[in-house]
N, C-alpha and C positions, 0 to 999 in steps of 0.2 A: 898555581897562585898560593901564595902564602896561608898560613891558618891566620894570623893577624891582620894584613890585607882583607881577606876575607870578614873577618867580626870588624872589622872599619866602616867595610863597605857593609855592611850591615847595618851598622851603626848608622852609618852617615845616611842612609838611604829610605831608614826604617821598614826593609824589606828584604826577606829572608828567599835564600836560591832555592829554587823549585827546579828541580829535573823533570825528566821526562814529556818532554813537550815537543810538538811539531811546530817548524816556523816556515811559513813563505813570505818571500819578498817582494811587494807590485811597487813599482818604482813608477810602470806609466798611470797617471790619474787616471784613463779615463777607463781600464784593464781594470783598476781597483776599486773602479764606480760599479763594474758591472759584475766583481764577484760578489761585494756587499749587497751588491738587488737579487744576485742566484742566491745568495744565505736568504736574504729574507722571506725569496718564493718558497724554500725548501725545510720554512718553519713551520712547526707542529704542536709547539706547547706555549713557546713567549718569545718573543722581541723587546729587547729593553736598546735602545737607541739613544744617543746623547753625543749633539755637535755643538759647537759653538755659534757657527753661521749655516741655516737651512733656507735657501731664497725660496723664491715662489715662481722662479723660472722654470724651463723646459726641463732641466737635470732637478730640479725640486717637485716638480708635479710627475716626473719617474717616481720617484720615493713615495709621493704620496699614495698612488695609485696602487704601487705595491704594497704600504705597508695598510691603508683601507682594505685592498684583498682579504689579507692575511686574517684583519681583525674582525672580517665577515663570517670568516668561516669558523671562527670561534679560537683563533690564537689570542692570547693576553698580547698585547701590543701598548710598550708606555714610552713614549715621544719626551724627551727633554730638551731644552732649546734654550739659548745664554737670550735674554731681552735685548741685550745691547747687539749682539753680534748679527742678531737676525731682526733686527730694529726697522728694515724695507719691507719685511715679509708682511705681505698685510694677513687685516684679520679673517679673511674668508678661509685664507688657505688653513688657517688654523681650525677652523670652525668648523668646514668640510672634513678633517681626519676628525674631530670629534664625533658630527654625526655617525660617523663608520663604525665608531666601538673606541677607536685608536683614545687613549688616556694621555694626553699632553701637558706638560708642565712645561709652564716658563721660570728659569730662575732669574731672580731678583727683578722686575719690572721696573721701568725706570723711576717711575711715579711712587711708588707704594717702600722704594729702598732708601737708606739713609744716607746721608753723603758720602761717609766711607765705605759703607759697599758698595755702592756704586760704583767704584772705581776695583773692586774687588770679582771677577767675572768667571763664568765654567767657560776656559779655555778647551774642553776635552773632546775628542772626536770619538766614540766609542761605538761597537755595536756586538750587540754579545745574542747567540740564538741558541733559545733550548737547552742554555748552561751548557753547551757543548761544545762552541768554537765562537771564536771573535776576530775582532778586525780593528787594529788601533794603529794609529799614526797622527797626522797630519792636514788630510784633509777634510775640506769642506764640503759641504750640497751646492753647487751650485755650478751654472755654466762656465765660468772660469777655469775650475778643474777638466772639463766634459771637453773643452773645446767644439770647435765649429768647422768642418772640412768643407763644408759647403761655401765659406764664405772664407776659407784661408785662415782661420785663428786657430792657434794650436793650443795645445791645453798648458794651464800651470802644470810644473813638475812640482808634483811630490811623492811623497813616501808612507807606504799604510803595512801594517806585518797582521799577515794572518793567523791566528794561534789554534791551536787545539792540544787539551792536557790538561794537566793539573793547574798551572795557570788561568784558566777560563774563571774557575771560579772565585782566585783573587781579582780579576778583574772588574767579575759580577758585583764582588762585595763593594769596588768603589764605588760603581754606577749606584747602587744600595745605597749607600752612602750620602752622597750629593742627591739624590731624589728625595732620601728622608729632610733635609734643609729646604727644600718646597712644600710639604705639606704630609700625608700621612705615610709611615712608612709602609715598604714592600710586606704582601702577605708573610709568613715563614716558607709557605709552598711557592715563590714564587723566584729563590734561589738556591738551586739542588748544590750537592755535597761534592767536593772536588772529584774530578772522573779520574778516570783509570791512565796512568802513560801511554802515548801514543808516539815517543818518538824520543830522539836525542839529544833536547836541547835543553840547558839548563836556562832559566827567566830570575829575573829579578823585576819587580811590576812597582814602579815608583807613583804610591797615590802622593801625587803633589794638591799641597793642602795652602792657604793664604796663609803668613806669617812661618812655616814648620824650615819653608826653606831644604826641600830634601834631595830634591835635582840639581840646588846650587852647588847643594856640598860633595855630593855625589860627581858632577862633571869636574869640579874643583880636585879631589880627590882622584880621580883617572886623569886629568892632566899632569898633578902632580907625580904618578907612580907609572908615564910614560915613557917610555926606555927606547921605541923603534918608530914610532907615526903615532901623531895626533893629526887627524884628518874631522876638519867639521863643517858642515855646512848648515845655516842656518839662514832664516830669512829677514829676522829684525833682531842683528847685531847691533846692539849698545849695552856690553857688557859691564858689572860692577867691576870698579877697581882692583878687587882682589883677584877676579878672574881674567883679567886683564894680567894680571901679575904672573898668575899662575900658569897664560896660555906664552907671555911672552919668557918667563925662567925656562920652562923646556925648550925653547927655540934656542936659547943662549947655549942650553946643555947638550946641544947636538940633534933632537929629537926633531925629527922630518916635520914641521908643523905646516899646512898648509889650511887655508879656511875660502871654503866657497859662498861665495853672497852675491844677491842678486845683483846684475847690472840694470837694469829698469823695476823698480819695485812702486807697488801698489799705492805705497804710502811713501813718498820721495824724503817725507823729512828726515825718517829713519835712516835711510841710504845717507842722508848727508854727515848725519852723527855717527854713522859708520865709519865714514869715512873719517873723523876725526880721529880714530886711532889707528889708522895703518903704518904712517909714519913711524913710530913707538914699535910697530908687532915687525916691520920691513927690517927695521935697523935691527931688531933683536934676532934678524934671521929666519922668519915667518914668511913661508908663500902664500900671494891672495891673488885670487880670482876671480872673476865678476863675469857673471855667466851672461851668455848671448840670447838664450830666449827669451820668451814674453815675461816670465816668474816662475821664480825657482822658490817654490814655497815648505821645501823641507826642513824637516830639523834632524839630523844624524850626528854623531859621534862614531870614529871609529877610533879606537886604542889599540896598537901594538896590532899582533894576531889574537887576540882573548877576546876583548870586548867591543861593542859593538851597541849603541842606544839609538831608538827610536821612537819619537811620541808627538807630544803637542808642545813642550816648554821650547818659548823659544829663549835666545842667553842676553837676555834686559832683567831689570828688575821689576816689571809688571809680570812677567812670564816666570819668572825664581824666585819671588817674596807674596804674589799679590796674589795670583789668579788659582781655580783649583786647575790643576791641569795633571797630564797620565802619561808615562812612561814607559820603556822595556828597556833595562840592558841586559842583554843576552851575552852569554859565556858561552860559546860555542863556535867554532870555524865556519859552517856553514853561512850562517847569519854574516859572522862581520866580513869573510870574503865577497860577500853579497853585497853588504856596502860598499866594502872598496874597491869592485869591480865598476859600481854604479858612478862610485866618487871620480875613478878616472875616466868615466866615460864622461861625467858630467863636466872636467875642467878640460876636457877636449873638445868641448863645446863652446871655452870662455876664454876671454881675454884675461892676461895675467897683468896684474899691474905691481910694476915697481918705482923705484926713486931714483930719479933723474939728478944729479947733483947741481951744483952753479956757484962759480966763484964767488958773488958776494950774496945773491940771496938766497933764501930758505932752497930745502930739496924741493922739486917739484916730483908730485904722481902723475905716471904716463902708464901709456900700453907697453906691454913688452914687445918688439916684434916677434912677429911669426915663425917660429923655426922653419917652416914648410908651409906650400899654398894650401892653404884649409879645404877641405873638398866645398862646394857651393850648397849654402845652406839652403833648408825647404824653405819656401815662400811661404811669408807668413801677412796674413789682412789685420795690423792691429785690430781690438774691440777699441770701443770708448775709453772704456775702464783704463785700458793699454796707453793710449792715446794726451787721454789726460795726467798719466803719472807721468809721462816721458815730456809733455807739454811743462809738467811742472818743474821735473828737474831743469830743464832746459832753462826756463825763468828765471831759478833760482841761481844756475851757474851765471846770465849773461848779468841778473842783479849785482852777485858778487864781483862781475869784472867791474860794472860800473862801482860801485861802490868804492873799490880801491882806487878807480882813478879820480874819483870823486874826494877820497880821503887824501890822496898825493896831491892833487893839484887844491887842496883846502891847506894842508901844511905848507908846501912854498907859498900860497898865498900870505897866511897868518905869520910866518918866519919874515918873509918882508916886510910886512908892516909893521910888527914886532921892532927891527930892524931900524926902519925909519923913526919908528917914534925914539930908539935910543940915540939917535943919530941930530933929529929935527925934532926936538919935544915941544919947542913952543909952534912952529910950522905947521907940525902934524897934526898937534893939536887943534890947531883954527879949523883946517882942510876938515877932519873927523867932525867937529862941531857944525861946520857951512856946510858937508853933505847932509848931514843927520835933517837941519832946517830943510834946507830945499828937499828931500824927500816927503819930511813930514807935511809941507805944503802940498807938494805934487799930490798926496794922497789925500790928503785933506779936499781938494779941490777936483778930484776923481772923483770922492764920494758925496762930494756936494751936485756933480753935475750928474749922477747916475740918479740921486735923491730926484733932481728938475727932473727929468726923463720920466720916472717910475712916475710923478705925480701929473705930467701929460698924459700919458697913457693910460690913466684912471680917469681922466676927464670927459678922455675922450669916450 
């Protein structure tokens, strides 16, 4: 990579390349729930933990119980927790880690915050042990991620990177960071001095801050200086216009662009505003896919062979202007053939959709057919959760059929009468005036005789 590239991406990102570091990749959630619970059996000086959503289900009350251990036996143990995100979690489960020793913060309570930050949230998943090694990505606490085998629900897919190096300790500084915005900040002894290299990968650690805007211009800037594959998967696509711009110019320039997004999402409305720009990314020569399982809740970037990112931001502008949220892109082969071994595993899993043409109207989005019979996917038991977003799209597609033929058949109505009155102006006009009367009677004499009724029935 260039020296100038490089001081961009510096610039752009407000975060300077750190070698020496070790990266591993969990790609299955429920793999990267249970090395975060072996880090935190195997702490001995602090636990500094910080999600966006921690429920108070069966994969929440794992965490609890482990990180109350920890804080019995005399580890510093500080719990951070977004009020909105974890907004079900009642107050027991909170109250219980305090009893233990555990120090919990909530940021920004919904009650106690002003309007604009309120809408301002800690997107960030973090957990960093003993300033020695950490765990960032994507997901959440909660069964969702964990999945259910006993009752057929498979987990959300996402993405968590484990780090150990010199990076641990810029990580620790953000978590530092957003804790000091709650209340008092961390001791001096309670975040040690960068450790020693432990491996071969160079980090770049994006603290995404409300307003700084550092991951926007950062993804903005690796799609722009794209030369072989921009490959992205994300799970609530509704990108700003610029990035929009900037994902469909490399598609136009030859650059392999493909983008994975859920086919059933949590939140259906999102899915739908997605889908408001495929059209624009198809024509520019963009592949999209929409993955077959329950939720695909990662967020990845892979660029080229060089770069490779993984964290909380997803590419909307709550996720790239609003929220704090935390990053990695990593420079290093390891890392991004890791993701884009996962990316083709993942769009082998999805339907591809493209544009169907038609002689007088708009393109239509369809399935692409199947090159080949797909092997037979594992049975899956929706949850509720599942049930209700699929319920909802579904609503919303058969609203929109209705609606269109509701609006066709409102235009020929309104075109013909339109029609008639140019044609029969004094005609039409009587007919328009004798229905308007006989309606306004009919009603008038409905609500007189509903009036008699109601005041029988109080007589009686």
């Amino acid at each position: 990579m260039s020296d100038r590239l490089a001081r961009a991406l510096d610039r752009a990102s407000a975060a300077r390349l750190i070698p020496g570091n070790s990266v591993r990749h969990f790609a299955d959630s429920p793999a990267a729930l249970d090395a975060m619970l072996a880090l935190i059996t195997g702490a001995r000086r602090t636990i500094h933990f910080e999600n966006y959503i921690v429920r108070g289900d069966r994969t929440g009350q794992r965490f609890a119980a482990a990180l109350a251990e920890r804080a019995r036996t005399g580890v510093r143990v500080r719990v951070l927790y977004d009020a909105l995100g974890s907004m079900g979690t009642r107050r027991r489960f909170w109250r219980e880690l305090r009893r233990a020793g555990v120090e919990v913060r909530s940021f920004r309570p919904l009650l106690s915050s002003g309007p604009f930050e309120l809408f301002s949230r800690d997107h960030r998943k973090l957990i960093v042990i003993d300033s020695r090694e950490a765990m960032m990505g994507g997901l959440c606490i909660g069964d969702e991620w964990a999945g259910d085998a006993d009752h057929g629900r498979m987990p959300w897919r996402d993405t968590m990177l484990s780090v150990c190096g010199p990076a641990v300790a810029v990580l620790e500084g953000s978590f530092a960071r957003v804790w000091a915005t709650t209340g008092a900040p961390l001791p001096p002894d309670a975040v040690a001095a960068a450790s020693e290299p432990c491996g071969s990968s160079a980090l770049r650690v994006i603290d995404g801050v409300p307003a700084q805007s550092r991951a926007y211009r950062t993804v903005q800037m690796l799609a722009a200086a794209a030369q072989e594959r921009l490959w992205i998967t994300d799970a609530y696509l509704v990108a700003p216009p610029p990035l929009y711009a900037a994902i469909m110019d490399a598609a136009k320039s030859g650059v392999d662009v493909r983008l994975l997004l859920p086919g059933t999402s949590d939140i259906p409305v999102v899915r739908n505003f997605s889908r408001i720009g495929y059209r624009d990314l198809l024509r520019a020569g963009a592949r999209i896919f929409e993955y077959s399982g329950p939720m695909i809740h990662a967020k990845t970037l892979v660029v080229d062979r060089e770069w490779g990112r993984v964290g909380s931001t997803n590419l909307n502008i709550s996720s790239l202007m609003g929220n704090y949220e935390l990053d990695i892109v990593a420079e290093c082969d390891s890392v991004t053939e890791a993701l884009a071994a996962q990316f083709r595993h993942d769009t082998a899993q999805s339907r591809e959709i493209v544009l169907l043409e038609r002689r007088r109207l708009p393109a239509r989005l369809a399935h692409a057919p199947a090159p080949a019979p797909l092997p037979a996917p594992i049975p899956h038991k929706r949850s509720r959760r599942d049930l209700q977003a699929a319920a909802a799209i579904a609503l919303v597609q058969v609203a929109g059929g209705a609606r269109r033929m509701l609006a066709g058949a409102a235009a020929v109505t309104l075109a013909a009468l339109g029609g008639l009155l140019l044609v029969f102006p004094t005609a039409m006009t009587i007919a328009l005036a004798t229905g308007a009367l006989t309606a306004s009677l009919l009603l008038a004499g409905y609500a007189f005789a509903r009036r008699r009724t109601r005041r029988r029935t109080d007589a009686t």
